[in-house]
KERO-622319 format. One record per residue (C-alpha): residue in one letter; x, y, z. Coordinates in pm, whole numbers, plus 50000, padded with zeros to 5 digits. Each point is the difference from the previous one (the first is absolute). Layout:
% KERO-622319
AXYZ;...
% end
This chain:
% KERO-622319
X945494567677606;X501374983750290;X500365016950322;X502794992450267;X502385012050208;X503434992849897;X502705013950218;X502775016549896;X503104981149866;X501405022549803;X502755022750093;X500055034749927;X503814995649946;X502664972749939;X503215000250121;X502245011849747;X501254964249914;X496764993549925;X498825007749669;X496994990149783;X498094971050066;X501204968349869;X496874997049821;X501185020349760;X503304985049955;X501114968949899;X502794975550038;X502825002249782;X500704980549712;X502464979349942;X500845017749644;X500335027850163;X502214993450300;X502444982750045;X499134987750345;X496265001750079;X499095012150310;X496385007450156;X499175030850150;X501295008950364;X497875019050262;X502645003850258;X501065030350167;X503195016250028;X502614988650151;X498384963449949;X497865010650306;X497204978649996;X496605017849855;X498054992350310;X502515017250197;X499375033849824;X496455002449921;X496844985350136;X497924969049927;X497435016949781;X502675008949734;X501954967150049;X496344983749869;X499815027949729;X503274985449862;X499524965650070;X496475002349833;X501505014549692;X502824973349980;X497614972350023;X498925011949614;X503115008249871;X500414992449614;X502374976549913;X501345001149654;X502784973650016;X499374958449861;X501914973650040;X501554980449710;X500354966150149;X499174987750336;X502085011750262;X500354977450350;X498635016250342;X502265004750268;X498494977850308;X500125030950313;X498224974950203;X499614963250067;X499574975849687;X497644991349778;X499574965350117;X499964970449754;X496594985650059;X499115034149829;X497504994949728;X502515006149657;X497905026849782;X499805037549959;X498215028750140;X498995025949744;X499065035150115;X498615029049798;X499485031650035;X500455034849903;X503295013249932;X500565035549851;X498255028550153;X501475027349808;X501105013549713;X503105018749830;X497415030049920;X498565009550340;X496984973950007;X499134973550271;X497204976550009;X498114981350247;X501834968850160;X496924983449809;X501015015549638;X503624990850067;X501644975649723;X500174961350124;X502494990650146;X500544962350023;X502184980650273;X501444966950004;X501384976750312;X501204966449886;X500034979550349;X502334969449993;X499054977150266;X502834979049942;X503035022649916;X497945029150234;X501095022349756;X497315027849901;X500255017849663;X498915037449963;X498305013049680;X498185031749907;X498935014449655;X497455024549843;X496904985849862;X500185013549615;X496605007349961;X499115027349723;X499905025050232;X503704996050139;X501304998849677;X498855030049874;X500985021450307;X503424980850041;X503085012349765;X502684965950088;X502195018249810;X500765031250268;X497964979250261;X497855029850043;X495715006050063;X497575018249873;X496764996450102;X497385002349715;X496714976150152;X498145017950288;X498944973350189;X496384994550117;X501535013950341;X502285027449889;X500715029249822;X503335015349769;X501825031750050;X502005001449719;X498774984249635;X496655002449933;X497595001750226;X497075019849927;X497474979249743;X502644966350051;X498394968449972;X502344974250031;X498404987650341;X500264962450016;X503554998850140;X500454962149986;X502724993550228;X499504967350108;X500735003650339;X497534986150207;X500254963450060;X501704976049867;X499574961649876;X501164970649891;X497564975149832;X499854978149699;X503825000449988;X499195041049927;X501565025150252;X497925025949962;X499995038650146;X496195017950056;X498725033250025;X496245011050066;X499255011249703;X501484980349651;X501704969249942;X502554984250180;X503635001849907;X501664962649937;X503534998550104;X503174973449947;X500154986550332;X503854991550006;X501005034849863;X496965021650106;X499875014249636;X495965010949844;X499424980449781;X496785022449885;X496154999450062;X498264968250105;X496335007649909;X498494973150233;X496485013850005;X499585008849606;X499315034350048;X501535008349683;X497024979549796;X496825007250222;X497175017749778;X498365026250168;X496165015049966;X499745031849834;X497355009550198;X497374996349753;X498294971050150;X500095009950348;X497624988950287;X500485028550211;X501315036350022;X503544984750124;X500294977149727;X499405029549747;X502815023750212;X502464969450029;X499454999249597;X501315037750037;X502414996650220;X501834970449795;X501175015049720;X501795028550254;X501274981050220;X501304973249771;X500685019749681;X501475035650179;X501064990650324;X501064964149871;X498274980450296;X500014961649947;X496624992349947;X499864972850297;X502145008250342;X501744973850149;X500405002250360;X503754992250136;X498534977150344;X499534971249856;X499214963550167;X501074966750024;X497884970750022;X502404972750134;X497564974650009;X498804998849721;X503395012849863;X498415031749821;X500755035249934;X497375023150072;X500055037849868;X497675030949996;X499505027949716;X497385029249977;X499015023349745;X501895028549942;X497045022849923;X498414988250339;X502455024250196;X497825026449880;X496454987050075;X498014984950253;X500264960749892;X502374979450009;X501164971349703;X502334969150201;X501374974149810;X501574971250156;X502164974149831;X501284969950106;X503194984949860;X501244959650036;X504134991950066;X500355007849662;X498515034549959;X496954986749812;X496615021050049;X497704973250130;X497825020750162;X498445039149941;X497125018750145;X499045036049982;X497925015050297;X498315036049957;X499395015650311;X497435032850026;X502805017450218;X503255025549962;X502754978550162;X503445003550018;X501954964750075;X503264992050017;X499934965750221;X497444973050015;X499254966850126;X498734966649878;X498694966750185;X499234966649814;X496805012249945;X499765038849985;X502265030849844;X499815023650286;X500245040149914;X500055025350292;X498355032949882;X502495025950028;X497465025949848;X500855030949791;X498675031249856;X500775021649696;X501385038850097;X498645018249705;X502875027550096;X502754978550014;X499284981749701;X499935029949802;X503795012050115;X500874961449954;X499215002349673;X501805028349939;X503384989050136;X499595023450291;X499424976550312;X500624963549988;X497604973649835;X498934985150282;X498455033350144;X497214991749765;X498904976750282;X499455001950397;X498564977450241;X496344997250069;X499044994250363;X496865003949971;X498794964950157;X500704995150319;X500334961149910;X502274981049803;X498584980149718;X501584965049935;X499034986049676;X499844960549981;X500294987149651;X499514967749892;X503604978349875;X498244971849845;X497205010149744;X499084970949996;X499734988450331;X499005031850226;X499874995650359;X496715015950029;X497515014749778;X500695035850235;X500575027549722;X503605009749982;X498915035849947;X498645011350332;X502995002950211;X500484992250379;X499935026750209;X503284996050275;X499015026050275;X503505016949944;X501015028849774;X503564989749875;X502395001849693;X501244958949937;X503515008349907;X501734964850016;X498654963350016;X501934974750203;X497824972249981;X496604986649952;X498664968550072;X496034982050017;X498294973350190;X496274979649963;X498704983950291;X497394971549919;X497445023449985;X501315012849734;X500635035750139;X503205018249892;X502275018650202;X502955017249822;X503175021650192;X502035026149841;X503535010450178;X500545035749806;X501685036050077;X497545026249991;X499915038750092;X497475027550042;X498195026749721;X501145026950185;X503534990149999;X500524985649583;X500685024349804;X500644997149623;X502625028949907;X501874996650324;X501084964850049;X503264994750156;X499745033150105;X500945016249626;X498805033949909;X499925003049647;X500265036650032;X503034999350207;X501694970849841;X501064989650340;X498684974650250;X498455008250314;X499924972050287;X497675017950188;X497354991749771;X500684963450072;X500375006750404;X496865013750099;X499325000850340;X496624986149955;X500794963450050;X496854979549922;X500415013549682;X503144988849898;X500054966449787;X499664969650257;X499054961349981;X496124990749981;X498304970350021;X497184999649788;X497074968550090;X497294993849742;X497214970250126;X497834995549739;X497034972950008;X499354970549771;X497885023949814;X502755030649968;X497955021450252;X502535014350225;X500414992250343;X502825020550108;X502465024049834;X502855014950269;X503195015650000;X502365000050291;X503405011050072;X501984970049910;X500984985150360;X499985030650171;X502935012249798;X499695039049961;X502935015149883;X500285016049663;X501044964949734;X499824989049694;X501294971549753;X498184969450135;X501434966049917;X499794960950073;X501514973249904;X499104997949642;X499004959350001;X496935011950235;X498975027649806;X495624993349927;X500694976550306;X499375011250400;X503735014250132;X501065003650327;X502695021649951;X499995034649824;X503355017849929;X499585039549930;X502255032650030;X498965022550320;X501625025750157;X501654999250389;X498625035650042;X503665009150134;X500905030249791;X498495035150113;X499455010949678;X500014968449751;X497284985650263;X497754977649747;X501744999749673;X503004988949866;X499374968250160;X502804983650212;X499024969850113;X498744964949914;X496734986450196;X498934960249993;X496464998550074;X498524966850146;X496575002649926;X499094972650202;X501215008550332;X500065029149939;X503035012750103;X502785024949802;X504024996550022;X502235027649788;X503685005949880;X501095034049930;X502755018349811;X502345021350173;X499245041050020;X500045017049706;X499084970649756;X497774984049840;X498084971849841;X497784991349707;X497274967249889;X501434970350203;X499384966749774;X500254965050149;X501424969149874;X499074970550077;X502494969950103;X497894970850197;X496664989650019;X498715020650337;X498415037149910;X502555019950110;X503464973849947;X501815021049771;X501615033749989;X499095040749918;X501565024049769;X500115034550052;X502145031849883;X500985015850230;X500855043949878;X502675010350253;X499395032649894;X502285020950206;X503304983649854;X498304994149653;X500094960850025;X497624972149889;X499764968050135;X498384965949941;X498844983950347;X499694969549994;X497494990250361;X498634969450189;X496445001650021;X499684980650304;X502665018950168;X498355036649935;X499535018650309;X503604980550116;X503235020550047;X501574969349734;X497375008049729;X502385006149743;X501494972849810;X502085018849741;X500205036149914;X501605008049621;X501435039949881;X499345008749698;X502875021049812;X500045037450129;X499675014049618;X496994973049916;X497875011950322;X495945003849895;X497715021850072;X496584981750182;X498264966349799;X496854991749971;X498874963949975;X502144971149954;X499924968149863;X501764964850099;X501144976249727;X501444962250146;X502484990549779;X498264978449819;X498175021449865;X502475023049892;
% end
């Protein structure tokens, strides 16, 4: 178990306007009101909540609001009201699609894990021309959400644990409907398929103009892969995996191949790259990756399987023209909190903790083209970076061979410590509880937190290794996550990475929810931010490109004004971050559609849509 030092956040009493945590609420519906409001947190008298109880409570609330369900959809797109400049016409025409989760809780007395929460799928149609934007948002209908949703009363009831959660009404005890696909994890568009992903099943394709499921898109053919019995096995993990299979896969209804929801895009070569890994592998000390590689058309041209004599956890990766590159978040089995996993007691994912063991990280280099390796080196012994980290997030990756034929490859990334990733209390959620702690995510212990890495790899015209290093990405400390470029140099060397930090301004919100926007010039070296105003907060930035240079375009951002229960799309110029003109247009989203926190996000140019 993890040991830290959170301090205290929560108060032992709420003013008496204050009631139970929005967590546990939700947002009306509009069948059942007629005129939706969200939730209010101010005081009597409309006396501002700051002026009646202190900053730690303030950041209780504010916390809680950030993940408040939100039950309402729209029914056809409804036009943003501009609060701030305009969204100027040289604007790239297209749409930004967010996901994310958005129901928390139940009619019954059950919440889940922001993780296990139901996708919840976000639309802004950007007209360049008109500078109109277009608001959309929807439920992914995924199997799961339509057996806990009744659209008749509009009501919940939460029947699927979750790998990260557990029920407190329904059954719970011996309930093994685990594999909550809720497709809320990132989202795509290729192949003229929009497409929503979650880490462990299929994606969800959706209509683009109407943001209706269309169903399952089994891209990976998970539903026709033959499986060993275990008969024929050439070791003692083949013959458990032959055990486990028929478990997993018949009782707990597993799919028999995993696909991850980070997936990567090739630009050069105009490819889609994913990742999948064997579900039985969460339980035992290998590892099964499969990579596929798709053309504009979503044909398979490409598939290789890598089997790896280590328990790893990944949810992120990296690739290079010549190399799939896997950063060894390592794992263990807990014997004790499988056994209350399986029997509906603690969540799924107790089964597992980290394994810091090493005081490395291994980096496994495997080989893209069969064919044509880059060295004979063997794939399976890893490089060792001189760093014990988690790899969270990717932003970019990128390779160059000198005439000598030695390679030197650079990964921009997110990373965080052992000590501080913790399985069954990300985002601060206690499963026991049902509530969400921000403590958890504001330790004080700051090298811990996740930051931005720069990991070097020189390897030799032979594969022998010349230097593996990781270093604080330009000197930039503070607590971030969500690195991005500009997608046309993604596998090419960036100058400029785009990530969400925090300003470090709020007493007791100090590293997470982040608040601000950094640009990161990697080659001088030098950092320039925009933040939100107190009391709100952002999510993944995304750029779009416009002109030819690296950073001529613009950002997107959501920006969670949590205090008056407001959303908003920012629209920013990338070469004017750290300016007090940054903003070029700032759009509200409708008080009754405001969303709880996305994930990843996903832009579409209109041709394309």
């Amino acid at each position: 178990m993890i040991q830290t030092k959170p301090f205290h956040i929560i108060p032992t009493k709420f003013p008496s306007s204050i009631q139970s945590p929005p967590f546990h609420r939700n947002f009306p519906s509009p069948a059942r009101t007629k005129s939706p409001r969200a939730i209010s947190i101010s005081a009597p008298n409309h006396t501002h909540i700051e002026e009646i109880i202190d900053d730690s409570v303030a950041a209780f609330w504010d916390y809680q609001f950030l993940f408040v369900s939100q039950r309402s959809e729209t029914t056809e797109p409804i036009t943003l009201r501009v609060v701030d400049g305009a969204v100027p016409q040289d604007f790239p025409s297209g749409t930004y699609y967010l996901t994310g989760p958005g129901l928390f809780t139940d009619d019954h007395g059950s919440t889940v894990h922001p993780l296990d929460g139901h996708g919840y799928l976000r639309s802004f149609n950007i007209d360049g021309v008109t500078g109109e934007v277009k608001f959309m948002a929807k439920y992914v209908k995924t199997e799961a959400q339509m057996e806990e949703h009744d659209p008749d009363t509009d009501t919940w009831r939460f029947t699927y644990r979750g790998p990260f959660s557990v029920l407190k009404s329904g059954k719970k005890v011996g309930n093994t409907k685990v594999m909550k696909n809720v497709a809320n994890t990132c989202v795509l568009k290729w192949g003229g398929r929009l497409l929503c992903l979650w880490e462990g099943g299929s994606p969800y394709e959706i209509e683009s103009a109407t943001l209706d499921t269309i169903g399952r898109f089994n891209m990976i053919g998970e539903g026709n892969l033959t499986v060993s019995d275990g008969n024929n096995s050439r070791d003692i993990w083949d013959l458990a995996a032959g055990l486990l299979r028929p478990i997993l896969y018949g009782t707990f209804k597993m799919p028999a191949k995993r696909l991850l929801s980070h997936y990567k895009m090739d630009i050069k070569n105009n490819r889609l790259l994913t990742m999948s890994c064997n579900a039985e592998d969460m339980l035992l000390p290998r590892s099964n990756f499969t990579f596929y590689e798709y053309d504009e058309s979503f044909k398979l041209v490409q598939k290789q399987e890598f089997n790896i004599p280590d328990h790893l956890m990944l949810h992120d990766w990296a690739f290079t023209d010549t190399h799939y590159i896997l950063f060894a978040n390592r794992i263990k089995l807990d014997i004790m909190g499988a056994i209350g996993a399986v029997c509906g007691l603690t969540p799924m994912i107790s089964a597992l903790t980290v394994n810091p063991s090493k005081s490395t990280s291994p980096i496994y280099l495997l080989p893209r083209n069969p064919d044509k390796p880059f060295t004979q080196r063997d794939w399976r012994e890893p490089l060792q970076a001189p760093a014990q980290m988690w790899l969270l997030h990717v932003g970019n990756a990128f390779e160059a061979i000198d005439e000598s034929g030695n390679l030197a490859i650079r990964i921009h990334a997110c990373s965080c410590s052992y000590q501080w990733f913790n399985f069954q209390r990300m985002f601060g959620y206690d499963w026991q509880s049902g509530r969400l702690d921000p403590s958890i995510m504001n330790v004080q212990e700051n090298e811990s937190l996740p930051h931005l890495v720069e990991v070097s790899i020189n390897l030799d015209s032979n594969g022998s290794s010349k230097n593996c290093s990781v270093e604080t990405l330009n000197q930039w400390s503070k607590p971030a996550d969500f690195p991005i470029i500009n997608p046309k140099y993604s596998g090419r060397k960036n100058k400029y990475v785009y990530s969400a930090t925090s300003s470090g301004s709020r007493r007791t919100l100090p590293h997470f929810p982040f608040d601000t926007v950094v640009k990161l010039d990697v080659s001088e070296n030098s950092n320039l931010t925009w933040s939100v105003d107190a009391r709100r907060f952002i999510g993944e930035p995304i750029f779009i490109p416009k002109g030819s240079e690296e950073d001529d375009g613009y950002l997107l951002v959501v920006e969670y004004a949590v205090a008056i229960q407001r959303c908003y799309l920012v629209i920013l110029d990338p070469r004017k971050i750290g300016q007090a003109n940054a903003v070029v247009a700032k759009l509200e989203v409708p008080r009754h559609l405001n969303f709880p926190l996305g994930f990843h996000g996903f832009w579409s140019d209109k041709d394309l849509n």
